[in-house]
PyMOL commands that place a pseudoatom at each C-alpha (Angstrom):
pseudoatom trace, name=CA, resn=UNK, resi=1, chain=A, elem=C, hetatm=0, pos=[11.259, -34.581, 33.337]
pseudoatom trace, name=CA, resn=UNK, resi=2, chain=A, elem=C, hetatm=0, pos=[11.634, -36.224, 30.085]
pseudoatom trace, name=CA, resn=UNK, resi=3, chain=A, elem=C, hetatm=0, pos=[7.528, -35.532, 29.192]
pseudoatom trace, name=CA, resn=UNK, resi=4, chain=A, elem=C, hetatm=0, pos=[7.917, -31.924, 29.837]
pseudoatom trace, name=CA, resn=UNK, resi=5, chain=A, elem=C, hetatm=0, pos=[10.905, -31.342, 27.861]
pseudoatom trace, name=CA, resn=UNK, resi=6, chain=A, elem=C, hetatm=0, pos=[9.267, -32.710, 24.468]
pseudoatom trace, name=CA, resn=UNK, resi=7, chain=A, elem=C, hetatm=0, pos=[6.098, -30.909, 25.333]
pseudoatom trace, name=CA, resn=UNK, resi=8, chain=A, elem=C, hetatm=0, pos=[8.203, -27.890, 25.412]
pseudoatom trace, name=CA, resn=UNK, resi=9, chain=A, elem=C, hetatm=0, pos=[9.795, -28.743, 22.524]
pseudoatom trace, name=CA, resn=UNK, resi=10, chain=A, elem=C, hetatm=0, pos=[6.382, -29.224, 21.026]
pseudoatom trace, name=CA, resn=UNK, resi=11, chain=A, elem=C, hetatm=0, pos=[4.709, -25.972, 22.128]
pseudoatom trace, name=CA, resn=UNK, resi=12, chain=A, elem=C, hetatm=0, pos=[7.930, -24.381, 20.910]
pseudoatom trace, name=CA, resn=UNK, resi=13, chain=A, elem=C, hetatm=0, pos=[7.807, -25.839, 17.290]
pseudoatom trace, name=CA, resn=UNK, resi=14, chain=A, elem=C, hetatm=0, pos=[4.108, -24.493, 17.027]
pseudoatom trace, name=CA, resn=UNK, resi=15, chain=A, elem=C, hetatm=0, pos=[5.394, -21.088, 17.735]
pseudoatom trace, name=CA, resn=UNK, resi=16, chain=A, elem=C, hetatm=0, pos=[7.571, -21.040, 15.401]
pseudoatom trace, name=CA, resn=UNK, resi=17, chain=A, elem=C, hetatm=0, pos=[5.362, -21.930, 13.016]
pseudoatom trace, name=CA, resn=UNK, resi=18, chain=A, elem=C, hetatm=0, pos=[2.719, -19.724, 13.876]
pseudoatom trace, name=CA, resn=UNK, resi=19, chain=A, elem=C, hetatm=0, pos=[5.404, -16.795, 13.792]
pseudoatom trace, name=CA, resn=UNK, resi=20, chain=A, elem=C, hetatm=0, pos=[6.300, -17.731, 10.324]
pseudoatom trace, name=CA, resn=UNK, resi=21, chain=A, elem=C, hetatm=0, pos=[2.725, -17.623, 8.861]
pseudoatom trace, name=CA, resn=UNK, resi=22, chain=A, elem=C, hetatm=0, pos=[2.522, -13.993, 10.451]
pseudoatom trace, name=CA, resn=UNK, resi=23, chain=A, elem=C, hetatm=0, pos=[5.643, -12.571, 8.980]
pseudoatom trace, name=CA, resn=UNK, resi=24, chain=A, elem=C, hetatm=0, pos=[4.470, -14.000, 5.667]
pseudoatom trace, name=CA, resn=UNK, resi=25, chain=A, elem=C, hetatm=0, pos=[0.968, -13.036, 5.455]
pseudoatom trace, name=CA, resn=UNK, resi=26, chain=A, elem=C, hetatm=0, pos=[2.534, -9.431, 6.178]
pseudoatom trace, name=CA, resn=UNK, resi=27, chain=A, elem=C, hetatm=0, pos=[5.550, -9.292, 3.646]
pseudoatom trace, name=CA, resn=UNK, resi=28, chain=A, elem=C, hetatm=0, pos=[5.346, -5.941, 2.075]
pseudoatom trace, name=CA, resn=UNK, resi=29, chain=A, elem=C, hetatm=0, pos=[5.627, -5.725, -1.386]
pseudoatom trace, name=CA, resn=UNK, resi=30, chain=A, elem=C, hetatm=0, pos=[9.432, -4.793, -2.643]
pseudoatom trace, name=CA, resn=UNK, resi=31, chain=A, elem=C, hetatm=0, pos=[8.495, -3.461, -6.347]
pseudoatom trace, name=CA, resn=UNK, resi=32, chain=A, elem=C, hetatm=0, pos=[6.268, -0.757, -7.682]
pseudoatom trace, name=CA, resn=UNK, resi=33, chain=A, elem=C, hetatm=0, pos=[3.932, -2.867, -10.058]
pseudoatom trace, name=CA, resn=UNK, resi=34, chain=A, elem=C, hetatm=0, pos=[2.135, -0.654, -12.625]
pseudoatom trace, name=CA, resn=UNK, resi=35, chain=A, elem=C, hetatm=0, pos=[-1.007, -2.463, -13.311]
pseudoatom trace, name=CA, resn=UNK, resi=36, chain=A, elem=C, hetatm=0, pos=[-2.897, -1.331, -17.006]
pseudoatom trace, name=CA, resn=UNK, resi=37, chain=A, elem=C, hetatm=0, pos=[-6.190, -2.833, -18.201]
pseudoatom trace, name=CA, resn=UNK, resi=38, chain=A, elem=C, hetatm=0, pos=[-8.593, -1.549, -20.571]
pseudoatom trace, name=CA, resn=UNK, resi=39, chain=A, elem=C, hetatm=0, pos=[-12.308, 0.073, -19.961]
pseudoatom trace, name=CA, resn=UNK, resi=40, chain=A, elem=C, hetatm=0, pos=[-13.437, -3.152, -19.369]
pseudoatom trace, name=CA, resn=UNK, resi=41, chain=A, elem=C, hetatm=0, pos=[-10.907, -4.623, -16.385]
pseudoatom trace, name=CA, resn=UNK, resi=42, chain=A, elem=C, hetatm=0, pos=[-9.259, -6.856, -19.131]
pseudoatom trace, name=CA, resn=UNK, resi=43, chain=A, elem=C, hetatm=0, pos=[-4.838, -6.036, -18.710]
pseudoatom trace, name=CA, resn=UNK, resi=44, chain=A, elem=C, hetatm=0, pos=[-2.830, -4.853, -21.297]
pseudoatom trace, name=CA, resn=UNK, resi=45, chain=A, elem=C, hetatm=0, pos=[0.191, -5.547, -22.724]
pseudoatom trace, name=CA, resn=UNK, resi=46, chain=A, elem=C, hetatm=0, pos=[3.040, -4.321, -24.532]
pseudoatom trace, name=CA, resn=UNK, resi=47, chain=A, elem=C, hetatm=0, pos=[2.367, -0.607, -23.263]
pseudoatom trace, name=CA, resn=UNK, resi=48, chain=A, elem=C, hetatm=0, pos=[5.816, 1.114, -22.459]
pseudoatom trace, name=CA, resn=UNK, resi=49, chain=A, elem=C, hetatm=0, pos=[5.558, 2.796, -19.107]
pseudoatom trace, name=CA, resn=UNK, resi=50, chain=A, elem=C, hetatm=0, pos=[7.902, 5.401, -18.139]
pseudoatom trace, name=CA, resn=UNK, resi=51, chain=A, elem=C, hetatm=0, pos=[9.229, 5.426, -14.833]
pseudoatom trace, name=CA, resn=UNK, resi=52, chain=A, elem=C, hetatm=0, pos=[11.005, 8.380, -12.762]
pseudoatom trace, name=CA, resn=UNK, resi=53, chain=A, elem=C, hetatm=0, pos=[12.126, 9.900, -9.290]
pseudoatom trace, name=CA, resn=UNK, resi=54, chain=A, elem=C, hetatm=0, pos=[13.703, 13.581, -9.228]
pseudoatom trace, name=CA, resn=UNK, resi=55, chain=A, elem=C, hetatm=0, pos=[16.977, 11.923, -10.794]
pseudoatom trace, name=CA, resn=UNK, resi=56, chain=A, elem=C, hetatm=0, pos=[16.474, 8.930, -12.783]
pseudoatom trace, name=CA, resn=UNK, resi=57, chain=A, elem=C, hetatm=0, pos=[14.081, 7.324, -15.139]
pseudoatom trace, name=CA, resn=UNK, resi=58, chain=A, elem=C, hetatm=0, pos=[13.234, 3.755, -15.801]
pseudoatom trace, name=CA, resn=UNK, resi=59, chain=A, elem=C, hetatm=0, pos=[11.238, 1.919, -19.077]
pseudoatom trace, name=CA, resn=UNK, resi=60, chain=A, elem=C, hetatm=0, pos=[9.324, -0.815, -18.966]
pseudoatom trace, name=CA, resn=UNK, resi=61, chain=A, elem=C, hetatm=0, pos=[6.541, -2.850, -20.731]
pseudoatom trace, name=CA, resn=UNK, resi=62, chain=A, elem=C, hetatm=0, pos=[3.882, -4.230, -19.278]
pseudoatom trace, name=CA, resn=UNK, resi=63, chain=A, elem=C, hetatm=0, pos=[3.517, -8.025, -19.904]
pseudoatom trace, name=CA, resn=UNK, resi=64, chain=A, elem=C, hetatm=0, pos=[0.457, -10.383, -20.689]
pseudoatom trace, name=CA, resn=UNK, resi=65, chain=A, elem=C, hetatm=0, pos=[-0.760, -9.819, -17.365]
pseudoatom trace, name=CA, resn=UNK, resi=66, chain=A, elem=C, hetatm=0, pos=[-0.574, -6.337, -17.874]
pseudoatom trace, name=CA, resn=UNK, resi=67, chain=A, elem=C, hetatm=0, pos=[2.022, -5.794, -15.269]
pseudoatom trace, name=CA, resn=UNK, resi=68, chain=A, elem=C, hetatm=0, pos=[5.365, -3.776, -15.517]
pseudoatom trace, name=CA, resn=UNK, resi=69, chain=A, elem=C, hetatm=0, pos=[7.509, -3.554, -12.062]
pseudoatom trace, name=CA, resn=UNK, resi=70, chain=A, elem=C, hetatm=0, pos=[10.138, -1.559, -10.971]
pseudoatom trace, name=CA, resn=UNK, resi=71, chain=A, elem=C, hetatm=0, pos=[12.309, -2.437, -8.285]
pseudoatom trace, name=CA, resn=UNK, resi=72, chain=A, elem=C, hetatm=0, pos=[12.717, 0.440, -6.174]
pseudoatom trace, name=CA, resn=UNK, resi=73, chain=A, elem=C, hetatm=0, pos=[13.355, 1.438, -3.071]
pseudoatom trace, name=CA, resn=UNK, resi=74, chain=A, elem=C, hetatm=0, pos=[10.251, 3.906, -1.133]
pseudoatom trace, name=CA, resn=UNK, resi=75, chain=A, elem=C, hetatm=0, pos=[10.318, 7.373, -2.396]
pseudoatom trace, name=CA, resn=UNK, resi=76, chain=A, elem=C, hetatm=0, pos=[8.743, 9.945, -4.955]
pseudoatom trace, name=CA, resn=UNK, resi=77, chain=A, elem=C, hetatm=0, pos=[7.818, 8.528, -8.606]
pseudoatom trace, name=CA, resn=UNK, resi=78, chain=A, elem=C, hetatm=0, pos=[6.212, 9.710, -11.230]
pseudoatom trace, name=CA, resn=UNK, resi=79, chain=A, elem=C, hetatm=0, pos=[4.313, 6.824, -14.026]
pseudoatom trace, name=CA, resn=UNK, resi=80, chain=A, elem=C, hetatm=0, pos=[3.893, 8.078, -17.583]
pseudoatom trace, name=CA, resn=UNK, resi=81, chain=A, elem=C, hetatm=0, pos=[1.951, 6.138, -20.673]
pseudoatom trace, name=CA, resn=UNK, resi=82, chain=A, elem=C, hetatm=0, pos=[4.954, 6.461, -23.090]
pseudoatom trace, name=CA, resn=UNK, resi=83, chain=A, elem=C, hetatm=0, pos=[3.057, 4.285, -25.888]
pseudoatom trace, name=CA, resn=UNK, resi=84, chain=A, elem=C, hetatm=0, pos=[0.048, 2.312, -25.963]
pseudoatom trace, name=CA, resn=UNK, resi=85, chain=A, elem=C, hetatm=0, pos=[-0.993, -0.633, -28.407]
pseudoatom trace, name=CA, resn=UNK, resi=86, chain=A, elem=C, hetatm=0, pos=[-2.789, 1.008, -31.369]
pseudoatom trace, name=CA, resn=UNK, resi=87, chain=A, elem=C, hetatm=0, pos=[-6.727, 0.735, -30.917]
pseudoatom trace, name=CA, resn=UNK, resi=88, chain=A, elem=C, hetatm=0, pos=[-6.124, 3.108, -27.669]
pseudoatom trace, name=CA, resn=UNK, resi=89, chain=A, elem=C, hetatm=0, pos=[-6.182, 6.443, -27.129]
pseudoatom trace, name=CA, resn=UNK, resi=90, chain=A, elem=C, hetatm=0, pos=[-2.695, 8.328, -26.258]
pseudoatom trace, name=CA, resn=UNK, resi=91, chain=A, elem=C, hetatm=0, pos=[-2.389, 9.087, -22.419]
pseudoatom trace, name=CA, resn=UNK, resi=92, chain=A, elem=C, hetatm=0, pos=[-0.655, 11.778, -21.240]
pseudoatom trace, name=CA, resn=UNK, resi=93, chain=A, elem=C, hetatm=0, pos=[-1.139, 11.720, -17.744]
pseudoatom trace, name=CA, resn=UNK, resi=94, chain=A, elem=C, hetatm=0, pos=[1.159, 12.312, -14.992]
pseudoatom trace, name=CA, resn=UNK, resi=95, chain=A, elem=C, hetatm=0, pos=[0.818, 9.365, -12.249]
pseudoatom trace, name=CA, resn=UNK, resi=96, chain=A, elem=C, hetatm=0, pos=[2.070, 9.707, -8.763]
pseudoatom trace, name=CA, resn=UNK, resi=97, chain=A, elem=C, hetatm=0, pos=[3.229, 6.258, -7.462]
pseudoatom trace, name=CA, resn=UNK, resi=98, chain=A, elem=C, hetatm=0, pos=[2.895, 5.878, -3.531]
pseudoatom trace, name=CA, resn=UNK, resi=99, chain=A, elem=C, hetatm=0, pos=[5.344, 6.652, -0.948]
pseudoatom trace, name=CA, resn=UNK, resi=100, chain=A, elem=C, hetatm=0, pos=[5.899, 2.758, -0.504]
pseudoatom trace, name=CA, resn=UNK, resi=101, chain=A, elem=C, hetatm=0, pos=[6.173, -0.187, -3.436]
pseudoatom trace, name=CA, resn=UNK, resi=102, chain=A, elem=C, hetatm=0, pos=[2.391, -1.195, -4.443]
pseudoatom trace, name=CA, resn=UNK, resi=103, chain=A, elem=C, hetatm=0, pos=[0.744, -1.582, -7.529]
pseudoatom trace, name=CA, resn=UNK, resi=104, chain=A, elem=C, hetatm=0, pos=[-1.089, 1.564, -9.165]
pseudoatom trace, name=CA, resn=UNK, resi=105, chain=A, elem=C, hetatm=0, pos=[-3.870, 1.038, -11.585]
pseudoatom trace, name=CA, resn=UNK, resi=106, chain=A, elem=C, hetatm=0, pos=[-4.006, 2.672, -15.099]
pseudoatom trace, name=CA, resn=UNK, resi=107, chain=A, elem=C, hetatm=0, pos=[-7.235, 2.542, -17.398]
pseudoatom trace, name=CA, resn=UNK, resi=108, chain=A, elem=C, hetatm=0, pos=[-7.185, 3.120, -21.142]
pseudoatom trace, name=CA, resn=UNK, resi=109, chain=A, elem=C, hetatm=0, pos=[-9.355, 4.215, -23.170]
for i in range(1, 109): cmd.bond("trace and resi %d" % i, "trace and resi %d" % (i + 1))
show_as sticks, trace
zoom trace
């Protein structure tokens, strides 16, 4: 009785585990991430990157790995290029950001 107890206890401990890897290979992301690299793939930083829903807006620079996040919850954004480091052109584009926190791409020129 003893034997089948710690193989339970075994079989158990492997699901677990197993359950755990799932739930983190699936974590969704919790931050829009606004991703900026040059014509060549290369990121860019120090661009300020305007953030807004229908009520609020957010600033933000990217960093050295060309990154700037937002910490929002899902909903309706809009991404603007407020200023770009000089030796690029202006960009006055109006991004949509998706329904749910991921990371959207902009290219300068």
């Amino acid at each position: 009785m003893r034997r089948g107890k710690q193989i339970l206890a075994v079989v158990m401990t492997l699901v677990m585990a197993v359950c755990m890897l799932c739930a983190c290979g699936s974590k969704k992301p919790t931050s829009y991430e606004v991703y900026v690299t040059d014509s060549n793939g290369s990121p860019v930083s120090n661009v300020a990157i305007q953030f807004c829903s229908d009520t609020e807006c957010m600033t933000g620079t990217t960093g050295e790995d060309g990154v700037a996040k937002f910490d929002r919850e899902p909903g309706s954004y809009t991404i603007r290029v407020l200023n770009v480091p000089e030796g690029f052109a202006s960009d006055s584009t109006e991004y949509s950001a998706p329904a749910e926190p991921d990371r959207v791409t902009i290219v300068l020129q």
